[in-house]
mmCIF file as gemmi writes it, N, C-alpha and C atoms, coordinates in Angstrom:
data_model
loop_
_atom_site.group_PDB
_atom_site.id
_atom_site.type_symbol
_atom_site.label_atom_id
_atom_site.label_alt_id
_atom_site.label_comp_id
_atom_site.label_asym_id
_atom_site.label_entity_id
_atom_site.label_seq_id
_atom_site.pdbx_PDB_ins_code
_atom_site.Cartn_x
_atom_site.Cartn_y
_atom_site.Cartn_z
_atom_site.occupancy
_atom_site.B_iso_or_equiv
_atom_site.pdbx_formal_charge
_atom_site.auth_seq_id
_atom_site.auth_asym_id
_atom_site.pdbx_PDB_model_num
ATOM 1 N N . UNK Axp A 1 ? 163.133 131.794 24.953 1 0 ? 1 A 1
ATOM 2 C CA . UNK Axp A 1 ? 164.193 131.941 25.936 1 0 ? 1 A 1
ATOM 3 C C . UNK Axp A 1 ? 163.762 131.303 27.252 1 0 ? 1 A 1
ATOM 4 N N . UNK Axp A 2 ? 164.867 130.962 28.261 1 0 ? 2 A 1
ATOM 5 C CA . UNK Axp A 2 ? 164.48 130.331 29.393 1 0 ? 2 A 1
ATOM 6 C C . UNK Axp A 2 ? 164.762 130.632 30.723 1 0 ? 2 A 1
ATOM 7 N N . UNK Axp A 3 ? 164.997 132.165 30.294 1 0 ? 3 A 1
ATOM 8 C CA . UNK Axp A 3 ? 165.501 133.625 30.945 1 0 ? 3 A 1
ATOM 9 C C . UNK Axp A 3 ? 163.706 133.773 31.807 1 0 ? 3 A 1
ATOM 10 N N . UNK Axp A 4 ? 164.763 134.042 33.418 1 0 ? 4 A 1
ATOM 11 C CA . UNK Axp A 4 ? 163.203 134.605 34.457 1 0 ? 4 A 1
ATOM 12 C C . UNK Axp A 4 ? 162.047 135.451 33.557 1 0 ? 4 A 1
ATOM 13 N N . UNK Axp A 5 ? 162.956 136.529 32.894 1 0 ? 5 A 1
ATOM 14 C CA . UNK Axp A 5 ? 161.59 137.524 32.725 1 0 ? 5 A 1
ATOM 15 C C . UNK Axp A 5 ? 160.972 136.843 31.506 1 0 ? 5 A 1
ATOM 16 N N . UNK Axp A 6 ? 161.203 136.259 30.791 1 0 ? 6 A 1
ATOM 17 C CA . UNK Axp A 6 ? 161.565 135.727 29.789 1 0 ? 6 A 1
ATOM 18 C C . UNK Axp A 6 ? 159.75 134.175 30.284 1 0 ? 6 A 1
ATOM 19 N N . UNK Axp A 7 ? 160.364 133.902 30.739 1 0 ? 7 A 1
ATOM 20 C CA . UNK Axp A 7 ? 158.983 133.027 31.406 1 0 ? 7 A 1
ATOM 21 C C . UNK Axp A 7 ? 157.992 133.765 32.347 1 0 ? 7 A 1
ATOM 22 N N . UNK Axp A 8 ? 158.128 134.929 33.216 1 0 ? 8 A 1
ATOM 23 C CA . UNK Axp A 8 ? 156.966 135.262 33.788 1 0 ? 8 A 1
ATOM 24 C C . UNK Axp A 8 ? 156.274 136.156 32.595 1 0 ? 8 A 1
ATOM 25 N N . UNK Axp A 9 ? 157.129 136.731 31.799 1 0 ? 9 A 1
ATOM 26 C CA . UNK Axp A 9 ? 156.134 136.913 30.689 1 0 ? 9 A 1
ATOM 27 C C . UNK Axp A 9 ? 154.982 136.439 29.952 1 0 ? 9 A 1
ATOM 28 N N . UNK Axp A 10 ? 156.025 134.797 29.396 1 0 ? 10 A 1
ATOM 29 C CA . UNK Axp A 10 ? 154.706 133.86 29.18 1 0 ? 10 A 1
ATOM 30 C C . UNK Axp A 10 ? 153.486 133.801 29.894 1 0 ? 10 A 1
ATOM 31 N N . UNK Axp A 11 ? 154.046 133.492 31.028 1 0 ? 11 A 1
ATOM 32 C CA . UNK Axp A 11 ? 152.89 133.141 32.043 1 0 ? 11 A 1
ATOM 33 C C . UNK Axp A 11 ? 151.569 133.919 32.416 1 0 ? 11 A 1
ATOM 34 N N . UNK Axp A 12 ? 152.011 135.645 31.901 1 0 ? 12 A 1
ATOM 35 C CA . UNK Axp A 12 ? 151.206 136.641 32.549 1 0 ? 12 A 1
ATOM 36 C C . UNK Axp A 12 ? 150.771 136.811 30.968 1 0 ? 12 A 1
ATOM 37 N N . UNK Axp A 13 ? 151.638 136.881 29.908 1 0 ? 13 A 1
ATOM 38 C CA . UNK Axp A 13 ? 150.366 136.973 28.805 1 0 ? 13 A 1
ATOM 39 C C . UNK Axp A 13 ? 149.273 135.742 28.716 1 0 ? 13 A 1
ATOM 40 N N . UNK Axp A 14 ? 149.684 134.483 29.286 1 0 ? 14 A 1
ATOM 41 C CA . UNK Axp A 14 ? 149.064 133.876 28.89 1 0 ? 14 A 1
ATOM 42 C C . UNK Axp A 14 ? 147.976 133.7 29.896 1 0 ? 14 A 1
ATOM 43 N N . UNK Axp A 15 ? 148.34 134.555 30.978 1 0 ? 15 A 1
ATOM 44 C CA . UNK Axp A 15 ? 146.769 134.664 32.132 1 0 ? 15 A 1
ATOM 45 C C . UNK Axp A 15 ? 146.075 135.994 31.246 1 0 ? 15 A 1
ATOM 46 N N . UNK Axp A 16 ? 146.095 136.718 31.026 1 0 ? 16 A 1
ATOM 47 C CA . UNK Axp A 16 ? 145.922 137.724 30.316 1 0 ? 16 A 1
ATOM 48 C C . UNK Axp A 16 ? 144.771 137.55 28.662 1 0 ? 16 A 1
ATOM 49 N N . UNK Axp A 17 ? 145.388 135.954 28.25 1 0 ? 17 A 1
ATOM 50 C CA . UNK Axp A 17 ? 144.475 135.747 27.051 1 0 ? 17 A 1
ATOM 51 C C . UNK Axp A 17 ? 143.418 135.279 27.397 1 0 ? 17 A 1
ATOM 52 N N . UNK Axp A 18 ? 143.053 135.05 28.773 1 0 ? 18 A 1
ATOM 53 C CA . UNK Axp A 18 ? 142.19 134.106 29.349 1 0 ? 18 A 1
ATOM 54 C C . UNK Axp A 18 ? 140.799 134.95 29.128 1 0 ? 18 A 1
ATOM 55 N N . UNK Axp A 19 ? 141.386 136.216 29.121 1 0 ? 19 A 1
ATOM 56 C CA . UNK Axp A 19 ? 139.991 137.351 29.084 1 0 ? 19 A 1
ATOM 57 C C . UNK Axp A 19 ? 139.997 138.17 28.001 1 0 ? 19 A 1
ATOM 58 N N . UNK Axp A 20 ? 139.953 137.33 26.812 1 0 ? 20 A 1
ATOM 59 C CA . UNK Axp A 20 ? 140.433 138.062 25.409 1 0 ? 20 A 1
ATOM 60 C C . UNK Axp A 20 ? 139.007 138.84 25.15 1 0 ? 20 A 1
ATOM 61 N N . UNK Axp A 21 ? 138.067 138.161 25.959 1 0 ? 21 A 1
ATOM 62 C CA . UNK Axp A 21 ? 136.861 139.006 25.562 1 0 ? 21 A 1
ATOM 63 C C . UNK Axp A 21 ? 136.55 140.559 25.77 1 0 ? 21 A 1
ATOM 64 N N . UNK Axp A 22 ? 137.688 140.815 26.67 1 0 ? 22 A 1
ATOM 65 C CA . UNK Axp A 22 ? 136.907 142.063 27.303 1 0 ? 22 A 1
ATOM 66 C C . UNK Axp A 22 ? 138.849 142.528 26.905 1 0 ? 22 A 1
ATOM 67 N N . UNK Axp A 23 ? 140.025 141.819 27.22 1 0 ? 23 A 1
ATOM 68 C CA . UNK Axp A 23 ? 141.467 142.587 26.626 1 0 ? 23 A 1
ATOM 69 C C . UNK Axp A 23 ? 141.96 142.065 25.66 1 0 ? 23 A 1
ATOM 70 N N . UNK Axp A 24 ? 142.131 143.12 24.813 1 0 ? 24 A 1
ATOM 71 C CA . UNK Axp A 24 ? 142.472 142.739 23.49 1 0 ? 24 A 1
ATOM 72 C C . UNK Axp A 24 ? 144.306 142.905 23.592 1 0 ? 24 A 1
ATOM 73 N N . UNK Axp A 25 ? 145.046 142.131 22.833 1 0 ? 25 A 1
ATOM 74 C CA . UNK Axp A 25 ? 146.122 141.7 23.192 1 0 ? 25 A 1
ATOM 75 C C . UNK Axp A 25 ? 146.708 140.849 23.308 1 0 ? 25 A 1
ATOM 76 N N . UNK Axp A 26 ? 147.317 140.555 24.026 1 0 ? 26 A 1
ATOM 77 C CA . UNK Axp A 26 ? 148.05 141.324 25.117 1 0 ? 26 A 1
ATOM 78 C C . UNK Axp A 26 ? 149.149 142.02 23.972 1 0 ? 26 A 1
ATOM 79 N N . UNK Axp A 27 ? 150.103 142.911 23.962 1 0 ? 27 A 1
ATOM 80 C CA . UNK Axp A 27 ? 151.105 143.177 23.088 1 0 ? 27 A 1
ATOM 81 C C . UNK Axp A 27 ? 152.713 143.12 24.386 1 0 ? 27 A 1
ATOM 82 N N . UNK Axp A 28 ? 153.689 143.175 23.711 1 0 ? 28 A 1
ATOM 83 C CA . UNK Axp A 28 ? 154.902 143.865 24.253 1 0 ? 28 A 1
ATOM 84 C C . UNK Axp A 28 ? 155.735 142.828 24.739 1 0 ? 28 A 1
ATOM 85 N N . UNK Axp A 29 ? 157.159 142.813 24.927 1 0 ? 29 A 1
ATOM 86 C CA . UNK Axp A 29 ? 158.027 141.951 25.583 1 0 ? 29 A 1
ATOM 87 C C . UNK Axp A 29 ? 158.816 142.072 26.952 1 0 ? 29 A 1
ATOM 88 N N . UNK Axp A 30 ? 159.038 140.959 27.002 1 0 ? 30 A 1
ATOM 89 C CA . UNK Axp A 30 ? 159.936 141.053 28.282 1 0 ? 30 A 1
ATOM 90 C C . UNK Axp A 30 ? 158.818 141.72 29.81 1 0 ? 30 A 1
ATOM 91 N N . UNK Axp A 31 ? 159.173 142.577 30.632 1 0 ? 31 A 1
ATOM 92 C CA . UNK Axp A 31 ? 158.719 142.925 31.547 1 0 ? 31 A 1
ATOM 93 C C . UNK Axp A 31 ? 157.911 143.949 31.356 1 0 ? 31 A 1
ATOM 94 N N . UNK Axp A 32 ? 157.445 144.857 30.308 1 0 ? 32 A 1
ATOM 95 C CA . UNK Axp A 32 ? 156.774 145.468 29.987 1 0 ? 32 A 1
ATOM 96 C C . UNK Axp A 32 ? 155.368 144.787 29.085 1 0 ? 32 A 1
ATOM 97 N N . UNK Axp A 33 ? 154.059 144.584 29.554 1 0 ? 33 A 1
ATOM 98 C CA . UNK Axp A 33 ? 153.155 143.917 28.942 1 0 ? 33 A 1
ATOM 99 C C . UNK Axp A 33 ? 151.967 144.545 28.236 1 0 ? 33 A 1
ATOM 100 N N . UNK Axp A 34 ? 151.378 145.032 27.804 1 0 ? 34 A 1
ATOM 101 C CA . UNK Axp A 34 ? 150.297 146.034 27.435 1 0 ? 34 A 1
ATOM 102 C C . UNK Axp A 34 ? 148.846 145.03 26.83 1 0 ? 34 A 1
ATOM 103 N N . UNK Axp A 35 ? 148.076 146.229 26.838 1 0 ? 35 A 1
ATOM 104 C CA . UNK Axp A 35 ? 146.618 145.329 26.3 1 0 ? 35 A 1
ATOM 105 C C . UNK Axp A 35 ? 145.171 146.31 26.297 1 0 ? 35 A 1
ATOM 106 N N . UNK Axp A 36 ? 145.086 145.98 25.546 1 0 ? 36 A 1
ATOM 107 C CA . UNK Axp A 36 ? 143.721 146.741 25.015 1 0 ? 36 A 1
ATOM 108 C C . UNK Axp A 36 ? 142.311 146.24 25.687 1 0 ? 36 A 1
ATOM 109 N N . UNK Axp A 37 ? 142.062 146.997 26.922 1 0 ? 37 A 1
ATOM 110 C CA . UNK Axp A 37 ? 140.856 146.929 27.688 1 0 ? 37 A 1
ATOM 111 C C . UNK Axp A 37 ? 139.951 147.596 27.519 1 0 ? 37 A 1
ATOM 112 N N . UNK Axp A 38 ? 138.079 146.965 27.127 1 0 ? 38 A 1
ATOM 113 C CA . UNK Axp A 38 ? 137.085 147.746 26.859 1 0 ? 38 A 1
ATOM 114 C C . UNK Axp A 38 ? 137.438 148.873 25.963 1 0 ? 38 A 1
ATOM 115 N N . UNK Axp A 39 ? 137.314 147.616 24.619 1 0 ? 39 A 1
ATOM 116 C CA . UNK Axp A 39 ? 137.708 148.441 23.33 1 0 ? 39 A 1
ATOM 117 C C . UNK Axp A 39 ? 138.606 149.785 23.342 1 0 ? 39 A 1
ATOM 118 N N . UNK Axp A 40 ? 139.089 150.195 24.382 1 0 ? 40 A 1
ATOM 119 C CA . UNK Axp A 40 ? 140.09 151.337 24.323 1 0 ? 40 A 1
ATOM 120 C C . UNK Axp A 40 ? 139.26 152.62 24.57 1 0 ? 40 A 1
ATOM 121 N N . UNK Axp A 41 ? 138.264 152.175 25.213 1 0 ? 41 A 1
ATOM 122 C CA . UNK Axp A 41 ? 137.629 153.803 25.35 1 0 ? 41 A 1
ATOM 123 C C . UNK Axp A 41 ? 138.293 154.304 27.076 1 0 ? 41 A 1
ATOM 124 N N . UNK Axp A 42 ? 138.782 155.723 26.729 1 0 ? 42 A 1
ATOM 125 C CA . UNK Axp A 42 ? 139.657 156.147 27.346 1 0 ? 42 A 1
ATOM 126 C C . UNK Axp A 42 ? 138.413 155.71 29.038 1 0 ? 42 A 1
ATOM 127 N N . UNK Axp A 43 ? 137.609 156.52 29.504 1 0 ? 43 A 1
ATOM 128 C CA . UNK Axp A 43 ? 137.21 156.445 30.511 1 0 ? 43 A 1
ATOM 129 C C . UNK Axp A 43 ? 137.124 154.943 31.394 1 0 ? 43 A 1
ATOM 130 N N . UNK Axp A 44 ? 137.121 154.307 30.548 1 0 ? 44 A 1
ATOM 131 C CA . UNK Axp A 44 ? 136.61 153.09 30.793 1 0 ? 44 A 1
ATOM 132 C C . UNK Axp A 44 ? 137.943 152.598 30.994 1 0 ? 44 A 1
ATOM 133 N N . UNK Axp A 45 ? 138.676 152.443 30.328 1 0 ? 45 A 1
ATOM 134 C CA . UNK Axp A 45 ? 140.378 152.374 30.83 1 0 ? 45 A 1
ATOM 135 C C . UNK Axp A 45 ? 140.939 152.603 31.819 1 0 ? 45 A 1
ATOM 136 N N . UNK Axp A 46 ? 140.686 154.306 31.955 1 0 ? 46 A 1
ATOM 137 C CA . UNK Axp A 46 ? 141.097 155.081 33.763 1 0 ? 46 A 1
ATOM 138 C C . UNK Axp A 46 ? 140.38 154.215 34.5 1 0 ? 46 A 1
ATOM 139 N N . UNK Axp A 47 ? 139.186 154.003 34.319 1 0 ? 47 A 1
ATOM 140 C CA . UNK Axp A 47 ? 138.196 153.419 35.667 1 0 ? 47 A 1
ATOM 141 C C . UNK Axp A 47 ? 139.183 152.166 36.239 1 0 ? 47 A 1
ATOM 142 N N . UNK Axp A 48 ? 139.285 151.484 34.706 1 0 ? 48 A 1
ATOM 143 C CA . UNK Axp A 48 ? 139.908 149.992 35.242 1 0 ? 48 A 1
ATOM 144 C C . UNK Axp A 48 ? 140.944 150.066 35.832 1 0 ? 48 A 1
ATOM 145 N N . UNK Axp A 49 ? 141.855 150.936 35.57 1 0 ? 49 A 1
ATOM 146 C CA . UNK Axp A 49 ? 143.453 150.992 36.056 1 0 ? 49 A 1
ATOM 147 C C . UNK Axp A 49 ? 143.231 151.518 37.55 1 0 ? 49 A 1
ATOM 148 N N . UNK Axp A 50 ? 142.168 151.982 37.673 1 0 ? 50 A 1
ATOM 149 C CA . UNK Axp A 50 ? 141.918 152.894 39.224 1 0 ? 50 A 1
ATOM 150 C C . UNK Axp A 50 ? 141.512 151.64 40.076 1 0 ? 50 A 1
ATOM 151 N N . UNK Axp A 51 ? 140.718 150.803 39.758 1 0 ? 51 A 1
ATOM 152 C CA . UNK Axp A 51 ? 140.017 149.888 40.54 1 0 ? 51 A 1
ATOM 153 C C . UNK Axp A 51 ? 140.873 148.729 40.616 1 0 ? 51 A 1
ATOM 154 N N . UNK Axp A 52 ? 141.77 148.154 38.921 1 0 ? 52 A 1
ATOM 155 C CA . UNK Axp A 52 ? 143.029 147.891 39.965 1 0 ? 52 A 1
ATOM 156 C C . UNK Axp A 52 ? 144.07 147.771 41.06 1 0 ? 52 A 1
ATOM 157 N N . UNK Axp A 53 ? 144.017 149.361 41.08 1 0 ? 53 A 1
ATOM 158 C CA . UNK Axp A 53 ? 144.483 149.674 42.407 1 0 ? 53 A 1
ATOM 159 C C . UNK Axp A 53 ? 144.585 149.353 43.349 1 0 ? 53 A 1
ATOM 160 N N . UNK Axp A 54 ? 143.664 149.473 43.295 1 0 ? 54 A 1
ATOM 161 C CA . UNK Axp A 54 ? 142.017 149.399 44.456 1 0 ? 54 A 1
ATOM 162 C C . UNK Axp A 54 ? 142.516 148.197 45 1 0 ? 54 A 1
ATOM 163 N N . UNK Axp A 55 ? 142.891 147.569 44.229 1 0 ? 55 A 1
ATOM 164 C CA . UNK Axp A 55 ? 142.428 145.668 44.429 1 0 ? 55 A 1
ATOM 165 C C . UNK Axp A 55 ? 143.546 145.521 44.285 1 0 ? 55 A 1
ATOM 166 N N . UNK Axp A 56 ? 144.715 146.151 44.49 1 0 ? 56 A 1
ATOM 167 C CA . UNK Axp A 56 ? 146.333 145.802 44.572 1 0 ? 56 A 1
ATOM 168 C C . UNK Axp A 56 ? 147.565 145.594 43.424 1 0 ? 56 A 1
ATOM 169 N N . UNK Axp A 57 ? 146.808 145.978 42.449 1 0 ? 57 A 1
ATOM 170 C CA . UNK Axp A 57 ? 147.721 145.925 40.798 1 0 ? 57 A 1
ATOM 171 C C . UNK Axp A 57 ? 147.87 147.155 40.224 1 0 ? 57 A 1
ATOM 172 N N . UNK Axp A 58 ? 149.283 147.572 40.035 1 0 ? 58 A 1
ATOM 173 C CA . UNK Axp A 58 ? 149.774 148.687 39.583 1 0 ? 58 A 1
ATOM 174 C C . UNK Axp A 58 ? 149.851 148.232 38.278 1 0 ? 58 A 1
ATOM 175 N N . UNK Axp A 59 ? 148.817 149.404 37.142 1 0 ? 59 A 1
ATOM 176 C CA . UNK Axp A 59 ? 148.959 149.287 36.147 1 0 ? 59 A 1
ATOM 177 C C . UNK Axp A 59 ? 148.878 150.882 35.295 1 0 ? 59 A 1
ATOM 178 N N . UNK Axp A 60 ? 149.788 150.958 34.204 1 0 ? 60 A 1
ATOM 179 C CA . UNK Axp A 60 ? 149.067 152.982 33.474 1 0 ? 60 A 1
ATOM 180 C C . UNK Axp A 60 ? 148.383 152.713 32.445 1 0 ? 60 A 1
ATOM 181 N N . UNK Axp A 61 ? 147.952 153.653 31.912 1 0 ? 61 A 1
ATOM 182 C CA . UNK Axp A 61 ? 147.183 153.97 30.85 1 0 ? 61 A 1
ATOM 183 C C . UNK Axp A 61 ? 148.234 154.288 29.743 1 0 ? 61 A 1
ATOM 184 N N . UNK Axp A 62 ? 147.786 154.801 28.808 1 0 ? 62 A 1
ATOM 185 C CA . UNK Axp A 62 ? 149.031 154.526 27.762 1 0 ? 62 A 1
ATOM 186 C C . UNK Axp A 62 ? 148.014 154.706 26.312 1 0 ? 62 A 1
ATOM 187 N N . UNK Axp A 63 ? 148.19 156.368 26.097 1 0 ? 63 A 1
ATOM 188 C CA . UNK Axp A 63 ? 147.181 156.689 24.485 1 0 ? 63 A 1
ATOM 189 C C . UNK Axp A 63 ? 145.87 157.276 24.957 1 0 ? 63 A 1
ATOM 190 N N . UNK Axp A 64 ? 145.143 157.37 23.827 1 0 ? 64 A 1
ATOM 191 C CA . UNK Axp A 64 ? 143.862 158.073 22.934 1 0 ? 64 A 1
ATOM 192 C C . UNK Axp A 64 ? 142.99 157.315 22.725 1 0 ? 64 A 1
ATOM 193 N N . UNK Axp A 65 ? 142.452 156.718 22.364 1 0 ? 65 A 1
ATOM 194 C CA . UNK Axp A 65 ? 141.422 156.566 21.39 1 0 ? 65 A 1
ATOM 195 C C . UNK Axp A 65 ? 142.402 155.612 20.603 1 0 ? 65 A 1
ATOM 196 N N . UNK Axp A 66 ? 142.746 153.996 20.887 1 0 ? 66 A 1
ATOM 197 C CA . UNK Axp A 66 ? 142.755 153.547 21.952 1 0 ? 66 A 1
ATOM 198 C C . UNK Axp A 66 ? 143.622 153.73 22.84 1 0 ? 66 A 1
ATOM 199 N N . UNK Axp A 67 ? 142.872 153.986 24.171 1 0 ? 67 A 1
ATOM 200 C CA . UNK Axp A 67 ? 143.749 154.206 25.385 1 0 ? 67 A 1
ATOM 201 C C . UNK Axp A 67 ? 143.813 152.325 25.803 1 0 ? 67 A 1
ATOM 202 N N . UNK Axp A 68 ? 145.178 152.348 26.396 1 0 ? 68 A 1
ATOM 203 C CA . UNK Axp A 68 ? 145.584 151.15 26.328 1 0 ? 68 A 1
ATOM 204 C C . UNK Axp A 68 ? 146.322 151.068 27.921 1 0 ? 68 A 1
ATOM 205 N N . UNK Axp A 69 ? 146.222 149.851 28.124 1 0 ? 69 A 1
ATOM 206 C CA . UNK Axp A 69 ? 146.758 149.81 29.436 1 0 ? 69 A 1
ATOM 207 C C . UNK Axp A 69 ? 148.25 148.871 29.531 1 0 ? 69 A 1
ATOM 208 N N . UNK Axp A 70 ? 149.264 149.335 30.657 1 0 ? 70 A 1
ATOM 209 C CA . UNK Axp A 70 ? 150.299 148.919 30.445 1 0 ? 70 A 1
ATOM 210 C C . UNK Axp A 70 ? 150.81 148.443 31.963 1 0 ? 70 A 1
ATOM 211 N N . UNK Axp A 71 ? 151.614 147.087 31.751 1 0 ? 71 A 1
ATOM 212 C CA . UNK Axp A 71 ? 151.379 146.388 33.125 1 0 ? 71 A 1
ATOM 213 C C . UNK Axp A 71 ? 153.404 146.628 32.867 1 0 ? 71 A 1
ATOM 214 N N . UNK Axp A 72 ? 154.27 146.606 34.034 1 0 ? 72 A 1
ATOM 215 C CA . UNK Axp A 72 ? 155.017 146.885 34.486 1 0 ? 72 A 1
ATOM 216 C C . UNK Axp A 72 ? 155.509 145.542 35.465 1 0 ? 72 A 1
ATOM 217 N N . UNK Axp A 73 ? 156.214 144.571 34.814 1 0 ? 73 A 1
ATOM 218 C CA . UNK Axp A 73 ? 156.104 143.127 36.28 1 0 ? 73 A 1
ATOM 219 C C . UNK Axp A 73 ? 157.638 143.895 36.736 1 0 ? 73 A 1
ATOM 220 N N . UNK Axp A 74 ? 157.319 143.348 38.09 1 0 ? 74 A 1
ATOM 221 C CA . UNK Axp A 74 ? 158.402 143.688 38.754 1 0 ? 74 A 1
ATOM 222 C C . UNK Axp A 74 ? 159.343 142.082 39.302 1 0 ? 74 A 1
ATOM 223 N N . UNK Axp A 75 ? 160.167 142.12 37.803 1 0 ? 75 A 1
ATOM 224 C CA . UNK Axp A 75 ? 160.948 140.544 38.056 1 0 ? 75 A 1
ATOM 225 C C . UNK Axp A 75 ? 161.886 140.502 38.678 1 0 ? 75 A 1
ATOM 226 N N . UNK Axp A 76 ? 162.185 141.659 39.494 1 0 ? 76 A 1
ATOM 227 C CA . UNK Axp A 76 ? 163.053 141.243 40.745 1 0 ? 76 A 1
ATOM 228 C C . UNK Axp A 76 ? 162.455 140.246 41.948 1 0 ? 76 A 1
ATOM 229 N N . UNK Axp A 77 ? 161.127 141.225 41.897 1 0 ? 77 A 1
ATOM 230 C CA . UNK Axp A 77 ? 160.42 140.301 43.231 1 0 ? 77 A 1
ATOM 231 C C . UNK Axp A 77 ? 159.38 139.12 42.853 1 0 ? 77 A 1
ATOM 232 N N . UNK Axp A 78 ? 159.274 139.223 41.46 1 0 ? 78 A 1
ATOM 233 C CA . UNK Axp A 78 ? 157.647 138.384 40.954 1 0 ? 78 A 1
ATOM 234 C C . UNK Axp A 78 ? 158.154 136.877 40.633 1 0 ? 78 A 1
ATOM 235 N N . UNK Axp A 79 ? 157.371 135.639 41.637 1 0 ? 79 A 1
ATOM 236 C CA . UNK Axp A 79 ? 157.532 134.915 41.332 1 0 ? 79 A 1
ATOM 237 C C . UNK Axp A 79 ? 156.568 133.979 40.114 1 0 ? 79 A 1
ATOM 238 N N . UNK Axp A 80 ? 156.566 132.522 39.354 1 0 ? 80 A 1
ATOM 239 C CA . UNK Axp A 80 ? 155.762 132.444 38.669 1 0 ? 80 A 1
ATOM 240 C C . UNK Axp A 80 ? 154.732 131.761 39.914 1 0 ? 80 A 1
ATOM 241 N N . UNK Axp A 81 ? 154.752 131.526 40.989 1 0 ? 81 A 1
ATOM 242 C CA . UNK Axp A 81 ? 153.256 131.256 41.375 1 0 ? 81 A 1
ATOM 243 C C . UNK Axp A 81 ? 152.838 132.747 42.129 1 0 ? 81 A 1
ATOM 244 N N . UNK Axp A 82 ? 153.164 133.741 41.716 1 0 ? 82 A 1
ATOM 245 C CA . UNK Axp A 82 ? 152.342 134.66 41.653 1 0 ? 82 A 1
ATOM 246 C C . UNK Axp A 82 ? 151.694 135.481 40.702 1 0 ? 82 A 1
ATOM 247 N N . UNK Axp A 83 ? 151.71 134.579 39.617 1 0 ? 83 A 1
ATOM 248 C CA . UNK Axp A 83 ? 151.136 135.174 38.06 1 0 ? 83 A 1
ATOM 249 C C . UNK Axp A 83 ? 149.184 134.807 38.518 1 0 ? 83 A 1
ATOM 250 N N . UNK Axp A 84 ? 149.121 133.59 38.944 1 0 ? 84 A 1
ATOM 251 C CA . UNK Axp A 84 ? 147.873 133.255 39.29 1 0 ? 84 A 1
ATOM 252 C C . UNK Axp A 84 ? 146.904 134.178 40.032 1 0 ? 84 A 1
ATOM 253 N N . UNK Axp A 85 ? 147.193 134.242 41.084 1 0 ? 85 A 1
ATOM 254 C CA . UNK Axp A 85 ? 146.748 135.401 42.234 1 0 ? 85 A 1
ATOM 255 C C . UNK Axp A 85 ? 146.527 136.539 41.748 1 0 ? 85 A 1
ATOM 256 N N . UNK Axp A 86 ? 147.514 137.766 40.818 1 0 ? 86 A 1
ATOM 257 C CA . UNK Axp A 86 ? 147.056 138.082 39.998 1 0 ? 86 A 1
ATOM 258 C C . UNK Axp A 86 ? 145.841 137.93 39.038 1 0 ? 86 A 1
ATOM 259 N N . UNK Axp A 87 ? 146.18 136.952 38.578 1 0 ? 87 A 1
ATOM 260 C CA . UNK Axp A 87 ? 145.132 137.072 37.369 1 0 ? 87 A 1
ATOM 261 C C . UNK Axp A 87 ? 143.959 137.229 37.822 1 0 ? 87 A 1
ATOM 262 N N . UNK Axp A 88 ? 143.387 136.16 39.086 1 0 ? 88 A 1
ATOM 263 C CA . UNK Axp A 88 ? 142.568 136.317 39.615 1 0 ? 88 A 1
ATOM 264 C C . UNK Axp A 88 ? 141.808 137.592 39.97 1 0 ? 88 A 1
ATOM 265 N N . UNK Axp A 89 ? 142.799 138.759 40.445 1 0 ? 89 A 1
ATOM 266 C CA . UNK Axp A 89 ? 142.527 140.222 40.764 1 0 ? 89 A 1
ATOM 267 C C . UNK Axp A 89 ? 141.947 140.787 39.922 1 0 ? 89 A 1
ATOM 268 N N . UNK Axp A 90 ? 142.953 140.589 38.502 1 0 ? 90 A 1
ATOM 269 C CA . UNK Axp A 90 ? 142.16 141.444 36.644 1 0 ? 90 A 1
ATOM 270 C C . UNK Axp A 90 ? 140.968 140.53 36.793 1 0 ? 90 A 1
ATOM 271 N N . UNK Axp A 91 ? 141.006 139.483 36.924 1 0 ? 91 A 1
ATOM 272 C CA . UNK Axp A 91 ? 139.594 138.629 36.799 1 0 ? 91 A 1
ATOM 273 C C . UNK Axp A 91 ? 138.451 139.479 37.129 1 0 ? 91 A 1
ATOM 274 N N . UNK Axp A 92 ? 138.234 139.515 38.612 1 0 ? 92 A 1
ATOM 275 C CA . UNK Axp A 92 ? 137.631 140.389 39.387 1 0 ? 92 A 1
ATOM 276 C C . UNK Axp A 92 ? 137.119 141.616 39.201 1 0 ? 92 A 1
ATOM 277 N N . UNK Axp A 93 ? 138.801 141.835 38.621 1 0 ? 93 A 1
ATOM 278 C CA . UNK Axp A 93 ? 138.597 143.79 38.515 1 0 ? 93 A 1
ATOM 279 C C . UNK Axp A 93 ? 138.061 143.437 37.334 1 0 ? 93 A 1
ATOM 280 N N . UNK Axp A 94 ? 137.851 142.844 36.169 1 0 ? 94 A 1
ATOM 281 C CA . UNK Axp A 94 ? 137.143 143.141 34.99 1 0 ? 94 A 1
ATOM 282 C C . UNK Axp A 94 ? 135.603 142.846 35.525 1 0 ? 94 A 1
ATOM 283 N N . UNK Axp A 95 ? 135.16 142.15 35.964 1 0 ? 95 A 1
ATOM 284 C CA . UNK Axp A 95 ? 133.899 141.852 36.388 1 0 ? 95 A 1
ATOM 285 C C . UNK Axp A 95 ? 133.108 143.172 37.203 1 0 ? 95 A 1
ATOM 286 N N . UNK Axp A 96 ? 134.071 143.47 38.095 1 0 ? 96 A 1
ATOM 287 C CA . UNK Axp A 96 ? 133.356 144.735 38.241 1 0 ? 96 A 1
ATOM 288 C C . UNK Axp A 96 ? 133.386 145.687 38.138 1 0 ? 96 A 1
ATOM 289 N N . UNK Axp A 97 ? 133.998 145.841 36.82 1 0 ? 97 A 1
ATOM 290 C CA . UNK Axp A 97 ? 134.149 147.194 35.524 1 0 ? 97 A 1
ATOM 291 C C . UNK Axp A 97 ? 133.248 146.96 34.948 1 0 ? 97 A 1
ATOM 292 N N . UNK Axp A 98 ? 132.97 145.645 34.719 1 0 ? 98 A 1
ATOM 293 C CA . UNK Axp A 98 ? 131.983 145.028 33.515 1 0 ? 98 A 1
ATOM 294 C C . UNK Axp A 98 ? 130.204 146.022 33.408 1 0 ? 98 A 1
């Protein structure tokens, strides 16, 4: 499709595969994105979604064993040159989860 959400999707799973090492994934459509961070062990999940924060990306948790994390784009306001800047942030924030 060639629908807005429809492409910032692409764009953010495909910043998202960039770190397949450490998120497994990405799953889900449209504006709802999900992904399996540090094999799904729950603590390690909270940490990341917290330090996200931290660093300006609203993201939840989502499950057990695997706890899974779930990204929320907001395509009213999200443009695609702000998929980058982002990524950069998970970049970061995975590094110093790592």
């Amino acid at each position: 499709s060639s629908g807005k959400i429809a492409i910032l999707n692409r764009a953010f799973v495909k910043g998202l595969e960039k770190y397949n090492k450490v998120l497994k994934g990405p799953y889900g459509t449209g504006a709802m994105i999900g992904c399996t961070p540090f094999n799904g062990k729950p603590d390690k999940v909270k940490q990341f979604a917290m330090k996200l924060f931290e660093n300006g990306i609203i993201a939840f948790t989502a499950g057990f064993n695997p706890t899974r994390l779930r990204f929320l784009l907001p395509v009213g306001a999200l443009e695609l040159k702000d998929i980058d800047p982002i990524m950069e942030i998970i970049g970061k924030t995975i590094r110093d989860c790592s």
